[in-house]
C-alpha positions as CSV (number, residue, x, y, z in Angstrom):
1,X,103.2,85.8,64.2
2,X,100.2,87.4,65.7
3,X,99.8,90.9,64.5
4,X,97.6,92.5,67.7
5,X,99.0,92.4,71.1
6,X,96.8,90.7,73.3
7,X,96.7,87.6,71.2
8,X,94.9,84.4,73.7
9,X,98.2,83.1,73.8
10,X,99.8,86.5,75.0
11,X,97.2,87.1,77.5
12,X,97.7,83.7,79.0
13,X,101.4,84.6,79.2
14,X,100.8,87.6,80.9
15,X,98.2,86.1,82.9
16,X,100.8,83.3,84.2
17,X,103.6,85.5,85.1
18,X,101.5,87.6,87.1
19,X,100.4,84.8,89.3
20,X,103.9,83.0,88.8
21,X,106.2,86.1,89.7
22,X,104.2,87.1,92.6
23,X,104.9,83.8,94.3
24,X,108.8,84.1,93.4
25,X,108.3,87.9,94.9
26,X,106.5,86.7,98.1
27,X,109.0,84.1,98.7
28,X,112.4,85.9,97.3
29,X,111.0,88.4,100.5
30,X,110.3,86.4,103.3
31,X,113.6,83.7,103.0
32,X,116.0,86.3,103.5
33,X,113.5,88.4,106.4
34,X,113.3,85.3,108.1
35,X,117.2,84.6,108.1
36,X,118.3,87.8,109.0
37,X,115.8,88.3,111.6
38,X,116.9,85.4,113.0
39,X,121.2,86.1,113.1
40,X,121.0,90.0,112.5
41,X,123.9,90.1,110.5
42,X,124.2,92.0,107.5
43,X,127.4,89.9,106.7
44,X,125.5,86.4,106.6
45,X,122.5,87.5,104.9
46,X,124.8,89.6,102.4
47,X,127.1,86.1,101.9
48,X,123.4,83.9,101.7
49,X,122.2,85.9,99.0
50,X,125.5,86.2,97.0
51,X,125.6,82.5,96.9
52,X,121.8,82.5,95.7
53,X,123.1,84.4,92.6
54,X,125.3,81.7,91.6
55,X,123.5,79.0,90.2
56,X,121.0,81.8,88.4
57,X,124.1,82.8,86.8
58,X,125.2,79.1,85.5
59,X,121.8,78.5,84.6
60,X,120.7,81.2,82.6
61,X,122.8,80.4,79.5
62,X,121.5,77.3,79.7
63,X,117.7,78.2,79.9
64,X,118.6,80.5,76.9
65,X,120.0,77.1,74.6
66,X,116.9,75.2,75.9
67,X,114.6,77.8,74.7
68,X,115.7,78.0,71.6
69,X,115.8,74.6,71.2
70,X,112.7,73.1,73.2
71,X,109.1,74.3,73.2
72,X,109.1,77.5,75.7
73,X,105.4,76.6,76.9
74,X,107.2,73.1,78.3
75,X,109.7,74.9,80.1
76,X,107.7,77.5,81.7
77,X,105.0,74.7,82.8
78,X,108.0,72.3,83.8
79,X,110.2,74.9,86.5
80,X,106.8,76.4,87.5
81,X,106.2,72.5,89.2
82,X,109.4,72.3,90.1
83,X,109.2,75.6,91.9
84,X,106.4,74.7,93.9
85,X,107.9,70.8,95.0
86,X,111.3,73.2,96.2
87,X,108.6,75.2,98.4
88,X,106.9,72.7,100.2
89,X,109.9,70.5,100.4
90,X,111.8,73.6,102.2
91,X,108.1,73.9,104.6
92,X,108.4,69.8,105.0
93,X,112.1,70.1,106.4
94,X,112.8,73.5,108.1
95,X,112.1,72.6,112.0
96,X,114.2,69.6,111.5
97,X,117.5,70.4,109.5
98,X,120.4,72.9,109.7
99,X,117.8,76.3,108.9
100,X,120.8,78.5,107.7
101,X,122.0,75.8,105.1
102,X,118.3,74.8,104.0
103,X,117.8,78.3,103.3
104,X,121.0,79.1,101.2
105,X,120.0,75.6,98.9
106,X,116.6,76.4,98.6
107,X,117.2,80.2,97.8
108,X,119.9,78.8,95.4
109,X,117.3,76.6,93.5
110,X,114.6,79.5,93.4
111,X,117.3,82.2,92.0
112,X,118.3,78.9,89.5
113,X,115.3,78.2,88.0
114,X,114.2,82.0,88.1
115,X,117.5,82.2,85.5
116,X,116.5,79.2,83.8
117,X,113.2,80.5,83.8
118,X,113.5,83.9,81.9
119,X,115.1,83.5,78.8
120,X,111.9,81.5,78.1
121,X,109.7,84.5,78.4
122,X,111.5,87.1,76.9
123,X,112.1,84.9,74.1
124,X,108.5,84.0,73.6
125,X,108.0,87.9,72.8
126,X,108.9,87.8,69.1
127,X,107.2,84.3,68.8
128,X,103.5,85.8,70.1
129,X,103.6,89.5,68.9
130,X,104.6,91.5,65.7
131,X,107.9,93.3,65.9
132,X,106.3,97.1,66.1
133,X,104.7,95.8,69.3
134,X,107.9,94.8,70.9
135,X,108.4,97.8,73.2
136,X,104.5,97.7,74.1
137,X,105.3,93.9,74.9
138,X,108.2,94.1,76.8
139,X,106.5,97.6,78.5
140,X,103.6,95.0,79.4
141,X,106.2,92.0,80.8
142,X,107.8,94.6,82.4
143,X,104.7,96.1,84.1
144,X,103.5,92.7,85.1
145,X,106.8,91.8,86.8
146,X,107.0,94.9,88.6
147,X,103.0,94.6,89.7
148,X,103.4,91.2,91.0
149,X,106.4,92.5,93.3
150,X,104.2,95.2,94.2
151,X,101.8,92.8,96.0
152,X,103.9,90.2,96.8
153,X,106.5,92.3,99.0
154,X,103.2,93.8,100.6
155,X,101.2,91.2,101.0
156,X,104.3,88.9,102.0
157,X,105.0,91.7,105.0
158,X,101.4,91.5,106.0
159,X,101.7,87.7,106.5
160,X,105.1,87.2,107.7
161,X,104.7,89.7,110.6
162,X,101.1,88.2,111.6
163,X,101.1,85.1,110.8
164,X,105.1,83.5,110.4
165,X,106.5,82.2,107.7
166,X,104.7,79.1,107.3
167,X,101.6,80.7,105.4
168,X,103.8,82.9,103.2
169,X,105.7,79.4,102.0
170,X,101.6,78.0,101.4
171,X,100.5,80.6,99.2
172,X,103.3,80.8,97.2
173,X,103.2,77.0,97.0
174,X,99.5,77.6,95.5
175,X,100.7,80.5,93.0
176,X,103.1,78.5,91.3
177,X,101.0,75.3,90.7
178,X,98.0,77.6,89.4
179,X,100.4,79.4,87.2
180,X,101.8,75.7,85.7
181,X,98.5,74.3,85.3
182,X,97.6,78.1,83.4
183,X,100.8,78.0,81.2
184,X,99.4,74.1,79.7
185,X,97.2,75.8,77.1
186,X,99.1,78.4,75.9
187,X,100.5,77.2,72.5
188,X,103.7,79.2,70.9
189,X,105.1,78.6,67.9
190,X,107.9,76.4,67.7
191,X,110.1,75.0,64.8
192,X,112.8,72.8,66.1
193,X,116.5,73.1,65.5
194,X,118.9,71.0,64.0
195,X,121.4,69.4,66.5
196,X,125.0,68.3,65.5
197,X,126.5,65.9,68.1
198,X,126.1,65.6,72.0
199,X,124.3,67.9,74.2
200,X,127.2,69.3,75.7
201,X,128.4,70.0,71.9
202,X,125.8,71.7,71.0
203,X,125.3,73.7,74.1
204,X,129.3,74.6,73.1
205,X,128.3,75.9,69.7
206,X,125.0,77.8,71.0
207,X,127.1,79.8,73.5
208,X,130.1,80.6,70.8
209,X,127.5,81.6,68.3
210,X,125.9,84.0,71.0
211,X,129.2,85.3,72.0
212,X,130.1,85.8,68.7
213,X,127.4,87.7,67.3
214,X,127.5,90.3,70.5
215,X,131.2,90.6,70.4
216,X,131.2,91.0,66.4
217,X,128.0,91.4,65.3
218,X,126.5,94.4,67.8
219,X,129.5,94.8,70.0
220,X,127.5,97.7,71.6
221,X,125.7,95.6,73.4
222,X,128.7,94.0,74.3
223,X,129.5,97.2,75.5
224,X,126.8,98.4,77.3
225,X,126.6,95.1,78.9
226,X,129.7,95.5,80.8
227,X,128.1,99.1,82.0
228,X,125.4,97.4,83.5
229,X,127.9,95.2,85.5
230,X,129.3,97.7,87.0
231,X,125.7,99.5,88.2
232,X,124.8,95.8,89.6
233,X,128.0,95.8,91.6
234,X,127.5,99.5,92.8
235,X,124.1,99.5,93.2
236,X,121.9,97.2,92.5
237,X,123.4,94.9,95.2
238,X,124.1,98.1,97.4
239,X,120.1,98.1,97.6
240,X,119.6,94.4,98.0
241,X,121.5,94.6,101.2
242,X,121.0,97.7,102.6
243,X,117.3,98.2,102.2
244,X,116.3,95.3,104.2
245,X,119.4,95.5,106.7
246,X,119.1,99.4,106.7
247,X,115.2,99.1,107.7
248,X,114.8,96.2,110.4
249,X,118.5,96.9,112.0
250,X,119.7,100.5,111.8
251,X,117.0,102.2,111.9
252,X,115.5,101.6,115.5
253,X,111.6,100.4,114.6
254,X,109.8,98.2,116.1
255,X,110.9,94.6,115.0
256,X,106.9,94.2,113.7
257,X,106.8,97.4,112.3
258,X,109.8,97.3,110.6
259,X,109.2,93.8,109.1
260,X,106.3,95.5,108.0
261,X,107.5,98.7,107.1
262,X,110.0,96.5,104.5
263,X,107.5,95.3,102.6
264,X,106.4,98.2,101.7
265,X,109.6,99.4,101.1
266,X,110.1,96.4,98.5
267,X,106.5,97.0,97.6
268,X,107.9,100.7,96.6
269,X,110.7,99.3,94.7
270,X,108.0,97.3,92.6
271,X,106.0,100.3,92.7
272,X,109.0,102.1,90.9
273,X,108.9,99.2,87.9
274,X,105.5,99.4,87.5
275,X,105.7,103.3,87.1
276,X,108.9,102.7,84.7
277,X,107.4,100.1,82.9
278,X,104.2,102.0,82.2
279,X,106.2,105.1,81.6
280,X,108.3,102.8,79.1
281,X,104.6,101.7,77.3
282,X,103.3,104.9,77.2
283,X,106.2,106.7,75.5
284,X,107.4,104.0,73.6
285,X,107.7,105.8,70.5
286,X,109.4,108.9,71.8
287,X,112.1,107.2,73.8
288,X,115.3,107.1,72.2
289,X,117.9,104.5,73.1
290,X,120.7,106.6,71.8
291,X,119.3,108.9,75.3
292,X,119.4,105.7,77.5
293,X,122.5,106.6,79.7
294,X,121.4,109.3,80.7
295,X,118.4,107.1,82.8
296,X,121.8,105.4,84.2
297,X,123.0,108.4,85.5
298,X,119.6,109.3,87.0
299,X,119.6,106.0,89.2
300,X,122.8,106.6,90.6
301,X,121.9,110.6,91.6
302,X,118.6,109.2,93.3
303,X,121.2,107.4,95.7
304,X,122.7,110.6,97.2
305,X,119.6,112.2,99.2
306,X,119.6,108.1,101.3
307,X,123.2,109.5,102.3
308,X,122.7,112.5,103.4
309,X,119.4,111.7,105.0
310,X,121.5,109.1,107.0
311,X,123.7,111.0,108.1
312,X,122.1,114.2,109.4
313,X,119.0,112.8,110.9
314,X,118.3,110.4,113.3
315,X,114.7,110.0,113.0
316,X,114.7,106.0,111.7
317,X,110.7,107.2,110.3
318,X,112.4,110.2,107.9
319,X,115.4,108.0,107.2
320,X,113.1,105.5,105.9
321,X,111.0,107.8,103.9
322,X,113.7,109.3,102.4
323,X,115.5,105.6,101.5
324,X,111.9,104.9,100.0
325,X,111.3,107.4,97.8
326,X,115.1,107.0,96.8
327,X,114.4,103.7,95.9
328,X,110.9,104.0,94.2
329,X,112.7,106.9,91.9
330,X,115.8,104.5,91.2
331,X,113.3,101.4,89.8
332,X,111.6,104.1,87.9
333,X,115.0,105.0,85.7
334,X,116.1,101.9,85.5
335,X,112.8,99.7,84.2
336,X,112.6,102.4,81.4
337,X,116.4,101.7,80.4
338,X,115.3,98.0,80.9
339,X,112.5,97.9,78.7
340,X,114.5,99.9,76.1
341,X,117.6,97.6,75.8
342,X,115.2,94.4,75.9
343,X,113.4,95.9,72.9
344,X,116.7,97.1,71.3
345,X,118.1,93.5,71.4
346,X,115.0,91.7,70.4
347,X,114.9,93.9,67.4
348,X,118.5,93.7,66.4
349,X,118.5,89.4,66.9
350,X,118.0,87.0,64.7
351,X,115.3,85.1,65.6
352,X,116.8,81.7,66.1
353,X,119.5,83.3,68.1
354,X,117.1,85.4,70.6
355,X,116.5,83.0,73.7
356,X,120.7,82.4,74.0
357,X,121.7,85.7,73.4
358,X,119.1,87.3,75.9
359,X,120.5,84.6,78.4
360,X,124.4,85.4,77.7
361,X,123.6,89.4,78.5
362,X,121.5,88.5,81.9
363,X,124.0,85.9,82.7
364,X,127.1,88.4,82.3
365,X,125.2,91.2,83.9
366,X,124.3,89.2,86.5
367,X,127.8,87.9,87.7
368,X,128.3,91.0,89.6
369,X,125.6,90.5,91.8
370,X,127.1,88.0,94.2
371,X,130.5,89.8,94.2
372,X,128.5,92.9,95.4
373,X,126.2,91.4,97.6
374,X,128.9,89.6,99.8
375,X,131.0,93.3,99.4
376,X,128.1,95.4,100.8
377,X,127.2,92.7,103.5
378,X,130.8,93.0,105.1
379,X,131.3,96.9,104.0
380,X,127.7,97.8,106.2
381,X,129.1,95.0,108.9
382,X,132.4,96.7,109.2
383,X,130.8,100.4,108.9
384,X,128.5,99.9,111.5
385,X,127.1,103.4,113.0
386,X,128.5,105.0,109.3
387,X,125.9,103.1,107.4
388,X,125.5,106.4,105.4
389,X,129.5,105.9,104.1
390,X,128.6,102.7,102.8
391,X,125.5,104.3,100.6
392,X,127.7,107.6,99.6
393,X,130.2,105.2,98.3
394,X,128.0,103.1,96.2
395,X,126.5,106.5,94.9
396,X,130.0,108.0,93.8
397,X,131.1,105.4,92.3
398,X,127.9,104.3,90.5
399,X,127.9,107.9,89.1
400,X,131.4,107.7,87.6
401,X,130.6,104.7,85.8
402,X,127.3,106.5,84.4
403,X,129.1,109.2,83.1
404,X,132.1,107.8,82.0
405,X,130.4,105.4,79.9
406,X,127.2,107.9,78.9
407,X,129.2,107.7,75.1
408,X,127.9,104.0,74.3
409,X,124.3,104.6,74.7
410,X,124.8,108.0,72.4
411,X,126.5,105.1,69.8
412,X,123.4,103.2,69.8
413,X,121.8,105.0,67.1
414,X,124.2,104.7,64.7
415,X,125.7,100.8,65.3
């Protein structure tokens, strides 16, 4: 285990995921831009999305028993190709198949590997860097990831509304091959794991062991993993739908300027992360996870101003200020809270259990995603000319669950 931070190996990590996550960011923008300014409905792009989730969520447990039990340098080179051959083969086929059901499978594989993907890298932290530079770490992953969608959001708008879509799927092609052909020479240590029985065995065991130790051996996180199903439901999916649905159909822009005006709304989002994840880095030391709820409750006050901001003014250039800033303040809160509970869980895993363990909590967190993308997609469908009901909803009820459940965080300390 390397004892300074920005080991070679490290570096190249960081290096790779820069590159790699701002093609998924550029691309995670301008496949669902492109299919709901095509049908303009909130309902189709809400259901598209939802569906995307899905395979993300059956795959993530699975990249969490692979990387534990297969180099994580192999799998990171391996889905970054992959990634890129799903690109160009959407770019070969989209002007001569059914566009709304290439789409959905293609966004489906992306969102699948991307769940396969990141167990990998957040279990290679413990592998490359000593264990009192696991918040810095995670501060920097954190950072990078939130940078990348920073420019890729942007830069993505920039293309899209001059260019089409076709360049946006090139570049991103280009980002992911680099980023493979990056992650070759980083070498992490590996020491492989016994194996009784068949794959499907083993994969068996791997999951019970992981469910086992979060149920019995830190049930908190148990816990607080439930808490952040309920946020994804509330929130995070009220923001996946509504920010680009809100922006380039409610609010009566420009279709250019609005495509435009989204990316940088997206690029605010990322700007958020990058401010939380620095924030997270800087502070490391003073930020105490038994405090962390009360970051939860933060996100889901940041979400009533976008309410009432919808509902008294009709200026779509103030509403989408206000939904902005909303949203730059919300990523803010809740990459701090991120970066603490990946730090708390790295620290509190054994090491051969890290990889499956990270992938059961994204997995279980994630599966409200769908559910509440496909709810807000037919809730802002139905509520059309009350969009602002549809945010004050997710706001109240996001809140509740903040406060209600403030009590595990303050446990955190002491389990």
């Amino acid at each position: 285990m390397n004892q300074k931070l920005f080991s070679k190996d490290f570096t190249l990590v960081v290096i790779g995921q820069i590159i790699s996550l701002f093609g998924n960011a550029a691309i995670r923008f301008a496949l669902p831009l492109y299919l709901l300014n095509l049908t303009g409905s909130s309902a189709l792009y809400g259901t598209v999305t939802a569906c995307a989730f899905i395979p993300a969520i059956l795959l993530s447990p699975i990249g969490g028993i692979v990387a534990d039990r297969v180099n994580k340098r192999n799998i990171m080179v391996i889905l970054d190709f992959f990634t890129a051959a799903v690109i160009l083969a959407f770019s070969l086929l989209m002007n001569g198949v059914n566009l709304i059901l290439l789409l959905t499978v293609t966004l489906m594989l992306l969102y699948g590997i991307a769940g396969a993907y990141q167990p990998s890298v957040q279990a290679s932290i413990p592998a490359l860097v000593n264990q009192d530079n696991f918040m810095a770490a995670n501060s920097i992953v954190n950072t990078i990831s939130s940078f990348a969608s920073l420019i890729g959001p942007v830069l993505g708008g920039v293309l899209y509304s001059a260019y089409g879509l076709e360049p946006v799927l090139w570049v991103c092609i280009v980002c992911f091959i680099v980023s493979a052909v990056m992650e070759i020479f980083i070498k992490i240590p590996f020491q492989k794991q016994a194996s009784d029985g068949s794959i499907l065995k083993t994969a068996r065991a791997d999951f019970t062991e992981s469910i086992r130790f979060i149920r019995k051996g830190k049930p908190v996180i148990g816990k607080a993993v439930l808490v952040i199903c309920g946020i994804n439901l509330f929130l995070s999916a009220m923001i996946i739908v509504a920010l680009p649905y809100l922006v380039t159909e409610v609010l009566n822009l420009e279709a250019s300027q609005a495509n435009r005006l989204y990316g940088f709304a997206e690029g605010a989002l990322a700007a958020g992360g990058l401010t939380g994840g620095i924030g997270a880095g800087i502070f490391a030391n003073k930020l105490a996870i038994h405090k962390s709820g009360n970051l939860v409750i933060a996100c889901a006050v940041c979400v009533f101003p976008a309410s009432a901001t919808l509902m008294l003014f009709s200026s779509g250039m103030i509403n989408y200020i206000v939904i902005t800033v909303c949203c730059f303040a919300i990523m803010v809160f809740s990459t701090i809270f991120t970066v603490q509970m990946m730090s708390f869980i790295q620290t509190e895993t054994p090491q051969n259990l890290i990889g499956k363990v990270i992938a059961v909590i994204l997995t279980v967190s994630m599966c409200a995603q769908p559910l509440g993308n496909a709810l807000y997609g037919v809730l802002f469908e139905i509520c059309k000319g009350f969009e602002y009901a549809v945010v004050l909803f997710s706001g109240v009820v996001s809140l509740m669950i903040a406060i209600s459940t403030r009590n595990i965080f303050k446990r955190f300390s002491a389990d």
